[in-house]
C-alpha positions in Angstrom: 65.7 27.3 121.7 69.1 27.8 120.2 71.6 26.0 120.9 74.2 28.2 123.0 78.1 28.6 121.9 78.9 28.2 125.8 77.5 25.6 128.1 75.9 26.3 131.8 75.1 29.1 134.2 75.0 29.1 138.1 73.5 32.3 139.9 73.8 33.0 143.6 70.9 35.6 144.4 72.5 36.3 147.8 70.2 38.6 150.4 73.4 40.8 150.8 75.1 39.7 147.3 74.7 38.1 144.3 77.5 36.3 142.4 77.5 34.8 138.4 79.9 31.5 137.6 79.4 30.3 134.3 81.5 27.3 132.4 82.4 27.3 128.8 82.9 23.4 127.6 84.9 21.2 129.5 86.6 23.8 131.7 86.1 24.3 135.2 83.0 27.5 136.3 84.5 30.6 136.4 83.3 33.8 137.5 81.7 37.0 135.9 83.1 40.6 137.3 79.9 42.0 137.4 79.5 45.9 136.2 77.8 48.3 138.1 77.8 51.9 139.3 80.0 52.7 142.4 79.8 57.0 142.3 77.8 59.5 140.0 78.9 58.5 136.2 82.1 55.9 137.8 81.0 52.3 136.9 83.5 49.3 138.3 83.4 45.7 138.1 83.2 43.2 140.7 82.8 39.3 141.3 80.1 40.5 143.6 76.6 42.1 143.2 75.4 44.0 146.3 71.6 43.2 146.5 69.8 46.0 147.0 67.9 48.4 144.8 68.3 52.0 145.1 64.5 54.3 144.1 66.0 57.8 143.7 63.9 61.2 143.8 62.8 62.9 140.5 65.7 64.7 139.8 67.8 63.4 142.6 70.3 62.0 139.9 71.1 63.3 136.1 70.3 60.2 133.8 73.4 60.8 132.2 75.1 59.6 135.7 73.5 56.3 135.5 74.4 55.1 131.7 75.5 51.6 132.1 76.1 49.7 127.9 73.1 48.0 127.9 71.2 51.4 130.0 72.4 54.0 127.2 69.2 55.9 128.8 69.6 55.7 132.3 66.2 54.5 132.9 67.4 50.8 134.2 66.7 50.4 138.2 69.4 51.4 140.0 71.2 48.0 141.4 74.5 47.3 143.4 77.4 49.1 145.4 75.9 52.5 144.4 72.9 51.7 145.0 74.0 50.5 148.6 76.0 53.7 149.5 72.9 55.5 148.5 70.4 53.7 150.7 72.8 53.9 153.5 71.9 57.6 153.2 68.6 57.4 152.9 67.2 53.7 153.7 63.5 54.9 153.2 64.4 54.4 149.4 66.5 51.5 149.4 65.2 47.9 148.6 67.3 45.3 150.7 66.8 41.7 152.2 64.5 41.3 148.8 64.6 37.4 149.1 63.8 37.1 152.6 60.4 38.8 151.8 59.7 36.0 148.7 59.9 33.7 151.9 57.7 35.7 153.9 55.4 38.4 152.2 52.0 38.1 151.1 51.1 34.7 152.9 47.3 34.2 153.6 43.9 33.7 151.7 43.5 37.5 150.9 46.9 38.8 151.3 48.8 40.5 148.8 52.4 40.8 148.2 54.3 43.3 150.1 55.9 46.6 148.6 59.4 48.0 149.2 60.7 50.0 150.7 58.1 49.1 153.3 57.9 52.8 154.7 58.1 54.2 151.5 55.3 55.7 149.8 57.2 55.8 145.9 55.4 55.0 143.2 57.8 52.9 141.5 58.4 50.4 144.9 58.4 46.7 144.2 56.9 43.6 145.2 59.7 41.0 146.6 59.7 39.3 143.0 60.0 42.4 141.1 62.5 43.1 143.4 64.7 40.1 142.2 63.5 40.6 138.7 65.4 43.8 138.9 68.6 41.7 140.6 68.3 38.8 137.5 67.9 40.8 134.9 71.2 43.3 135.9 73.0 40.1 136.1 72.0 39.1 132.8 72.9 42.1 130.6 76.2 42.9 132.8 76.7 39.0 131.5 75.6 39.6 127.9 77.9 42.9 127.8 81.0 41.1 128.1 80.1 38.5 126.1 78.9 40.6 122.6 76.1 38.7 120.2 75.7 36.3 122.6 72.2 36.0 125.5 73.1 34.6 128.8 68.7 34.0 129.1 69.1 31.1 126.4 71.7 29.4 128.2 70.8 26.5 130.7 70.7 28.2 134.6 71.1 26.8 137.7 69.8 29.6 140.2 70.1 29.1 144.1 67.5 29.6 146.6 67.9 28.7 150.7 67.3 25.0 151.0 64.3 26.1 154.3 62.2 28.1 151.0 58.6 27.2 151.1 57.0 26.1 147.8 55.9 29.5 147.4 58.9 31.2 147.5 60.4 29.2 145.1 57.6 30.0 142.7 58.7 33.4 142.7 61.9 33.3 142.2 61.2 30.8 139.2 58.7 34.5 138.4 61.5 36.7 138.8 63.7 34.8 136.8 61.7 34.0 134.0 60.3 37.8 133.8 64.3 38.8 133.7 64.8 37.0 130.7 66.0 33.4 131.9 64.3 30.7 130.0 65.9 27.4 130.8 65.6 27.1 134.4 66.4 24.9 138.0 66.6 25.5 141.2 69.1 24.6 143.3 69.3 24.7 147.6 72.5 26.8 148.3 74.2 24.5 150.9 74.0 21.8 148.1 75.6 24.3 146.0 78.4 25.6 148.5 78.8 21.6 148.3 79.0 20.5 144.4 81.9 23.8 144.4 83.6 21.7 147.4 83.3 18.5 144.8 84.7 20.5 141.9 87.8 21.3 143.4 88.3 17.9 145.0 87.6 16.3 141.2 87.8 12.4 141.7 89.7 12.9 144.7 86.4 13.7 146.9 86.4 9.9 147.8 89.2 10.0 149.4 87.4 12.5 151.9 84.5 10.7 152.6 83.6 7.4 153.0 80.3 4.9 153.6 78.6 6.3 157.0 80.4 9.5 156.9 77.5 12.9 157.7 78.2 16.5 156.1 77.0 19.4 158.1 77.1 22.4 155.4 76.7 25.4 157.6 76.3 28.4 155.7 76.0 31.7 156.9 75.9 34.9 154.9 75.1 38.3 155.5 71.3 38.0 156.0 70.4 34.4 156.9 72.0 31.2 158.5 70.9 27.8 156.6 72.3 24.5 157.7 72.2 20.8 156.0 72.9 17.8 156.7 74.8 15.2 153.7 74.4 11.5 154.2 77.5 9.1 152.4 76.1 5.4 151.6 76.9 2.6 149.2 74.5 2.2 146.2 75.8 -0.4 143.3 79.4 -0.6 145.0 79.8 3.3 145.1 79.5 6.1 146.9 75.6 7.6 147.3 75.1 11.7 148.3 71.7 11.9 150.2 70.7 15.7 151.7 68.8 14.0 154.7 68.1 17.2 156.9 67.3 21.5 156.6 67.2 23.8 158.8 64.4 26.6 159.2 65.0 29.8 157.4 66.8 32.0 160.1 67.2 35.8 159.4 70.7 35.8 160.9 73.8 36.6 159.8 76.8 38.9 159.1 74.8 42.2 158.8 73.4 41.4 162.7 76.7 41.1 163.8 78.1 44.6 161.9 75.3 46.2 164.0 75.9 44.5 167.1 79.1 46.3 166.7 78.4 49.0 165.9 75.9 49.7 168.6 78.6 49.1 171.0 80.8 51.2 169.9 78.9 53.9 170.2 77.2 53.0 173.2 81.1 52.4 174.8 82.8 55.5 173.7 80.0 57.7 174.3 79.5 58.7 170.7 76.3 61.4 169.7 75.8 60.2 166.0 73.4 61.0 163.5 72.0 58.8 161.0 74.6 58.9 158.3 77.2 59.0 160.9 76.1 55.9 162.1 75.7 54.1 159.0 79.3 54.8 158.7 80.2 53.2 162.0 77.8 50.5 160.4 80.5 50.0 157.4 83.6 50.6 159.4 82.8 47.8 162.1 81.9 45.0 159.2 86.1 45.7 158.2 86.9 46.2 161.7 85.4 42.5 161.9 86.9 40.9 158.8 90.3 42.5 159.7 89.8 41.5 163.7 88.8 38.2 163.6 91.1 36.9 160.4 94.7 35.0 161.6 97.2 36.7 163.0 95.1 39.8 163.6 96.2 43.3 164.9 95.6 44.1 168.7 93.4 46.8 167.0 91.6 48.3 164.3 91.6 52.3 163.6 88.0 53.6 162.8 87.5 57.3 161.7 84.0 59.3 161.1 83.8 62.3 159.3 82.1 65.0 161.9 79.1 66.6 161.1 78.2 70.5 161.6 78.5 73.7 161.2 81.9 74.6 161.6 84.0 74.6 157.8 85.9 72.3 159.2 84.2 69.5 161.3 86.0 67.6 163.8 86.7 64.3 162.5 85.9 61.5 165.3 88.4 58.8 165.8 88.4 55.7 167.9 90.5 52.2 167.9 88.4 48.7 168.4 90.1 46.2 170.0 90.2 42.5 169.2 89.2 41.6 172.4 86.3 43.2 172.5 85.2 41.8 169.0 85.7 38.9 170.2 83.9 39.1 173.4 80.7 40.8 171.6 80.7 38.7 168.4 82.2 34.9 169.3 80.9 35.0 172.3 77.5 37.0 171.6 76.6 35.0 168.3 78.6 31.8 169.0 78.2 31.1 172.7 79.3 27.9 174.2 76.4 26.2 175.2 75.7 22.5 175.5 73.4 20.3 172.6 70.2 20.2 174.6 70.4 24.1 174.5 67.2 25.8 173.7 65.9 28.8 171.5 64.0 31.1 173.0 60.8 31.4 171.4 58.3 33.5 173.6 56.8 37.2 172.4 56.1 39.3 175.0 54.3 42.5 173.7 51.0 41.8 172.2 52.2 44.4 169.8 55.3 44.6 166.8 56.3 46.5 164.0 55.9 44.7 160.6 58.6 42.7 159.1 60.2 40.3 158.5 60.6 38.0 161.3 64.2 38.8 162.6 65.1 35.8 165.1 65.3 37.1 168.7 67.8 35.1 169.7 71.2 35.7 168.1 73.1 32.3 169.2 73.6 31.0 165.7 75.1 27.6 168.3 72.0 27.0 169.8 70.0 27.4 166.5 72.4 24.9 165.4 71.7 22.7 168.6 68.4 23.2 167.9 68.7 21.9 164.1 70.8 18.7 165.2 68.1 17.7 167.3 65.2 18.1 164.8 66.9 16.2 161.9 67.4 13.2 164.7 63.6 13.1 165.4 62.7 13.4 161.6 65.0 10.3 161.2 63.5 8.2 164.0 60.3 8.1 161.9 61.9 7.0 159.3 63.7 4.0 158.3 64.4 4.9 154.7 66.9 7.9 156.1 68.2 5.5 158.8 69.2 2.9 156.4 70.7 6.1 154.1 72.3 7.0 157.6 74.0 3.3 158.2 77.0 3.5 161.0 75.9 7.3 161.4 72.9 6.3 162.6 72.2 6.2 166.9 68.8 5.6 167.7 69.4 6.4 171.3 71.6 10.3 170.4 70.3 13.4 171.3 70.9 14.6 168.4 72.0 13.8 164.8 76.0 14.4 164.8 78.2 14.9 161.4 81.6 14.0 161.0 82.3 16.4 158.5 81.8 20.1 158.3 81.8 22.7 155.4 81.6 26.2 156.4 80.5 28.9 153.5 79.3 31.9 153.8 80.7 35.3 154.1 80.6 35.5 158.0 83.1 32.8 157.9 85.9 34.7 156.5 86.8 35.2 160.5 89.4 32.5 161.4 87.9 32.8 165.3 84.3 32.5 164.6 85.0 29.0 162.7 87.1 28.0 165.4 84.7 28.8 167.9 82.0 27.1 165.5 84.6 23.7 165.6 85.3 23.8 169.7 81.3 24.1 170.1 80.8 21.0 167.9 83.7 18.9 169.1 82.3 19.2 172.8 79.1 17.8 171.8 80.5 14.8 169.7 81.9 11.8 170.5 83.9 11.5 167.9 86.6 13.7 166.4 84.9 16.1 163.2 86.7 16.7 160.3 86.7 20.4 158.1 86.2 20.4 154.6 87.7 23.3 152.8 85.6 25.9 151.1 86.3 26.7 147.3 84.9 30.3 148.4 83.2 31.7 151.1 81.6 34.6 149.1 81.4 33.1 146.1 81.3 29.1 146.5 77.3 29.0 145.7 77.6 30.5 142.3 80.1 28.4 141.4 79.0 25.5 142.9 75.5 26.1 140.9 77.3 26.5 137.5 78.9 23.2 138.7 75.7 21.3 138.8 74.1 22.8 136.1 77.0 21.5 133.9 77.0 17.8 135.4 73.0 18.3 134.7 73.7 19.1 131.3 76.3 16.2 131.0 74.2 13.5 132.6 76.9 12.4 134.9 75.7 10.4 137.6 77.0 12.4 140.5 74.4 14.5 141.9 73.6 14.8 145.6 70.1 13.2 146.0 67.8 15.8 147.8 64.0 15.5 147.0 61.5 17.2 148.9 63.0 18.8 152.0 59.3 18.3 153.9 56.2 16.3 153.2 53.2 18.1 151.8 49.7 17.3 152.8 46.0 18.8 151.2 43.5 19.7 153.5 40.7 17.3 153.6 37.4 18.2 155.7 36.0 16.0 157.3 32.4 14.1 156.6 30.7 14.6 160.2 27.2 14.7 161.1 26.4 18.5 162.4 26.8 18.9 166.1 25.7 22.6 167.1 29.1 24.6 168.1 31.3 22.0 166.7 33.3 22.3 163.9 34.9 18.9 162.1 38.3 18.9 162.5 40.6 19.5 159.1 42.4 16.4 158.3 45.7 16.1 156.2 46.2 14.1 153.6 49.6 13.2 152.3 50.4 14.1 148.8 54.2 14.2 148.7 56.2 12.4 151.5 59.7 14.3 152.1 62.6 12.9 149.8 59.9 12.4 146.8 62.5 12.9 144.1 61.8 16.0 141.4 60.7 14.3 138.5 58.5 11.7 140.4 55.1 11.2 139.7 53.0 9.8 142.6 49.1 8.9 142.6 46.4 7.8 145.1 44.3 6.1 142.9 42.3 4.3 146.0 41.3 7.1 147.6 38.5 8.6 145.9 37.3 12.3 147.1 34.7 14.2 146.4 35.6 17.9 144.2 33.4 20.7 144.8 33.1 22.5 141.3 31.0 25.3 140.0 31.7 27.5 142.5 34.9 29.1 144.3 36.3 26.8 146.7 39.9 27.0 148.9 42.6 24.3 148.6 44.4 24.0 151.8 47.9 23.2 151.7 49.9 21.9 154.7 53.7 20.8 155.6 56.2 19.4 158.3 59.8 19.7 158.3 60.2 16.4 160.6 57.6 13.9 159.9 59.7 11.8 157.4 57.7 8.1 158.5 54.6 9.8 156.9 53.8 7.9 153.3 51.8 8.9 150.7 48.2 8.7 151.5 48.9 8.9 155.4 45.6 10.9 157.1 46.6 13.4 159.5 43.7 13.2 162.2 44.3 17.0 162.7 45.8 18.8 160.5 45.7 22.7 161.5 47.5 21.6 164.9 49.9 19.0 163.8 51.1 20.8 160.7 52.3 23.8 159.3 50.2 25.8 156.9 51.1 27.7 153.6 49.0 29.7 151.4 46.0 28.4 150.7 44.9 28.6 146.5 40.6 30.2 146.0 39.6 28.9 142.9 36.6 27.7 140.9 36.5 25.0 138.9 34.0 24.0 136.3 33.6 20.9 133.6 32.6 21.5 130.4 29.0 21.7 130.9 28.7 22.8 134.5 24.8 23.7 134.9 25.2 23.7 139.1 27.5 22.8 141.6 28.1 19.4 142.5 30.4 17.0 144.1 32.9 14.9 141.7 34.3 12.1 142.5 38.1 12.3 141.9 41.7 11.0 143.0 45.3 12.7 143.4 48.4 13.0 141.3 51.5 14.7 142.5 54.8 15.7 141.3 57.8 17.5 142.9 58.6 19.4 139.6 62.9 20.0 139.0 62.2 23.4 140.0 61.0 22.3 143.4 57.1 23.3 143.2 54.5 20.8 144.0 52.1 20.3 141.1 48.6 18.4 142.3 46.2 16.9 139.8 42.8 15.9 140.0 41.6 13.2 138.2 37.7 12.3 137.5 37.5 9.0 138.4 34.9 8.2 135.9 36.4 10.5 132.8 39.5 12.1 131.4 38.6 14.7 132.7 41.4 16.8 135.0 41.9 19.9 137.3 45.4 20.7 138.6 46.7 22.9 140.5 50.2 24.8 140.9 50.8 25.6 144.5 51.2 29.2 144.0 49.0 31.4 143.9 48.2 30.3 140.0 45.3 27.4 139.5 45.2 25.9 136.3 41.7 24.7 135.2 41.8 21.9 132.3 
């Protein structure tokens, strides 16, 4: 690979926005005004990328309206603000939410991936991965036009992902990435990113902050989703150590809930009979209502005006004010509710019956999710006394729940001063101690820059990097070896492959536990995980696995050896490795030749 005249990228591939930070030698990231169309033939540059994907008619829009430097055509898919104001329009042919679906689309033995727009029937829809494909490679040649002669692919990138994504879903956007052009490649969990920009700005001075026993909660909420960590500070070699000890579930929750919530009221309050574009106005006019509403010193009020539709030459324009105590009421209280820590989210489905989706939480109260969250990562930790010595003062065996000290809010919801404060008096009422704020380099664009960040310390081989590892543990499915009993199944059992905080890199065997490998035929590898059973070590048997744990996709293969004449049973051991681009990679190994089968845990066997 050529060797690149500038040094590192970081990517944010945001569900609502995307963001590009990149750092030429020794200087501190900085970040790309991204090009894009914002009319018919009117492109404009901005540090932000609104993700979505625009599929317009035949004919709907000249080619000579689309020309972008590297689209002298007009063919290129049709990405950002444009894009956006179209699909508002006409949301059957707008892609949007693109990364949620790589976390949830096409899971199951025979499913396949989803297309969008989901109740679209175009031709040219696309899976969740070409969806982000699309989103990569835009970034990339909006990168490479400012920068002439030179290919942002063959630099080193650091691209995000939502520390909750599944193995799967991070092999897809390692897919999308690769098929857009990018070659040298990590992944990186966003809260950790949000975090390394918090370090950049602090340079040396971050120890001055934080201290031996100190715990970071790094809540970020953007437009789409809500993702929280949890940052233990220890003493390794008389300095500080950086261990990501706790993740939250992937919650579809965020700003764009709230800009409907609003909007919903409004027109519910005032009385309003709106039609679809009309309300996807009121739609974009509440989400500044908000920002403006919420931000310090705020008006009483907000002005909101919606072009009338009809008829009439001259269509009565409809005009209403929002006032800031009713954002307030709906929003702080509505998505931030006081509640205490032992707070529960609901989980029940009543109808038998529901649209297909994605899985939208029910219960807006990003608090109690949070509650929730606290009380998880304490469990996970009382099974394991690894993260309790990583813990040290921070550490209660007999808490509820596991409190930080610190907080770092990013995110773009947090741009309104009285959601964080509301965020900071829920917390404070269930700690005992008093929690400190860490200031956020950027609330829209802290991830990018906090990616480029990393991937130039990566590049350096500085020592200070935030020790994360696995965020679960991984188990295979073994079955059992049970005599037959008539209307009795054996129960799956789980074996252990990769405890959670295996660090990427590190290669982990089980060469005393020998198992027997169908081959010449297809067979199913069952994959399972847990988010909270840190005490389990490699090898550990899970006595029931289908109950206890959480499946993923399973991988339908068959696997032969060089002179397969029938099936047969092999008698092998495991290998595993968390790879740096956070996939779990499982081996095979004949236990009586050199013979080995691996297996990528996508959807992708590899038979060698």
């Amino acid at each position: 690979m050529a060797t690149s005249p500038f040094q590192t990228i970081g990517i944010d591939l945001g569900t609502s926005h995307s963001a590009l930070a990149w750092n030429e030698a020794d200087s501190a990231p900085q970040l790309l005004d991204i090009l894009q169309l914002e009319a018919q033939g009117q492109a404009f540059a901005s540090a932000l990328l609104p993700s979505v994907i625009y599929l317009p008619r035949p004919g709907e829009i000249p080619a000579s309206d689309r020309i972008l430097p590297w689209d002298q055509e007009g063919t290129a898919p049709l990405v950002g603000r444009w894009a956006r104001e179209l699909g508002a329009l006409n949301p059957e042919r707008a892609i949007v939410s693109s990364k949620s679906w790589l976390c949830y689309g096409g899971r199951g033995a025979s499913a396949s991936e989803p297309l969008l727009p989901g109740k679209s029937q175009d031709p040219g829809r696309r899976t969740p991965r070409q969806a982000a494909r699309d989103l990569l490679q835009h970034l990339r040649l909006a990168w490479n036009a400012v920068h002439p002669g030179r290919d942002a692919g063959d630099a080193p990138l650091v691209l995000t992902v939502p520390a909750s994504f599944d193995l799967i879903a991070r092999q897809w956007t390692e897919d999308a990435a690769r098929e857009a052009g990018w070659k040298d490649l990590t992944l990186l969990e966003e809260p950790l990113a949000a975090f390394y920009a918090w370090l950049q700005c602090q340079g040396e001075s971050w120890r001055q902050h934080l201290k031996v026993g100190d715990l970071v909660l790094v809540c970020d909420l953007g437009g789409g989703t809500s993702d929280f960590s949890l940052i233990a500070v220890s003493e390794e070699h008389g300095d500080l150590r950086l261990d990501r000890v706790a993740v939250g579930r992937h919650l579809l929750l965020g700003g764009d809930n709230m800009d409907l919530a609003l909007a919903y009221h409004l027109q519910d309050d005032r009385g309003l009979s709106l039609d679809h574009w009309q309300f996807q106005a009121l739609v974009q006019q509440a989400r500044r209502a908000k920002e403006c509403l919420l931000a310090p010193e705020a008006p009483a009020s907000y002005p909101i005006a919606i072009a009338g539709r009809g008829s009439q030459l001259f269509a009565q324009t409809l005009s209403l004010e929002v006032r800031r105590e009713e954002v307030e009421a709906l929003l702080v209280d509505g998505f931030f509710p006081l509640c205490e820590p032992t707070a529960e989210v609901p989980r029940s489905r009543n109808l038998g019956l529901q649209e297909l989706g994605l899985p939208y939480e029910k219960d807006p109260g990003i608090t109690r999710h949070l509650a929730s969250f606290l009380r998880e990562a304490q469990r996970n930790v009382q099974a394991s006394s690894l993260l309790q010595a990583r813990l040290g003062v921070a550490w209660d065996s007999k808490a509820l729940s596991l409190m930080p000290s610190h907080v770092l809010f990013n995110g773009g919801v947090f741009h309104g001063a009285r959601l964080r404060q509301r965020m900071t008096e829920v917390l404070r009422s269930w700690s005992s101690q008093d929690i400190k704020f860490l200031e956020s380099a950027s609330f829209d664009q802290a991830v990018a820059l906090g990616a480029a960040a990393f991937a130039a310390i990566k590049q350096s081989g500085q020592k200070l990097r935030v020790k994360s590892g696995a965020a679960r543990s991984y188990y295979i499915g073994i079955e059992s070896n049970e005599p037959a009993i008539p209307g009795r199944r054996p129960k799956l059992q789980g074996l252990c492959v990769l405890p959670q905080g295996t660090e990427e890199g590190e290669s982990l065997e089980l060469p005393d536990h020998v198992l027997g490998l169908w081959t010449g035929e297809e067979v199913s590898f069952r994959l399972f995980s847990a988010p909270d059973r840190a005490g389990d070590q490699l090898g550990h048997m899970v006595r029931d696995a289908s109950s206890e744990l959480e499946e993923l996709s399973p991988v339908s293969c068959r696997l032969t050896t060089a002179e397969q004449a029938a099936p047969e049973v092999l008698p092998v051991y495991l290998r595993s490795q968390l790879t740096e681009l956070g996939t779990l990679q499982l081996a095979m190994q004949h236990q009586d030749s050199p013979q080995t089968w691996r297996l990528d845990f996508h959807l992708r066997p590899e038979h060698g």
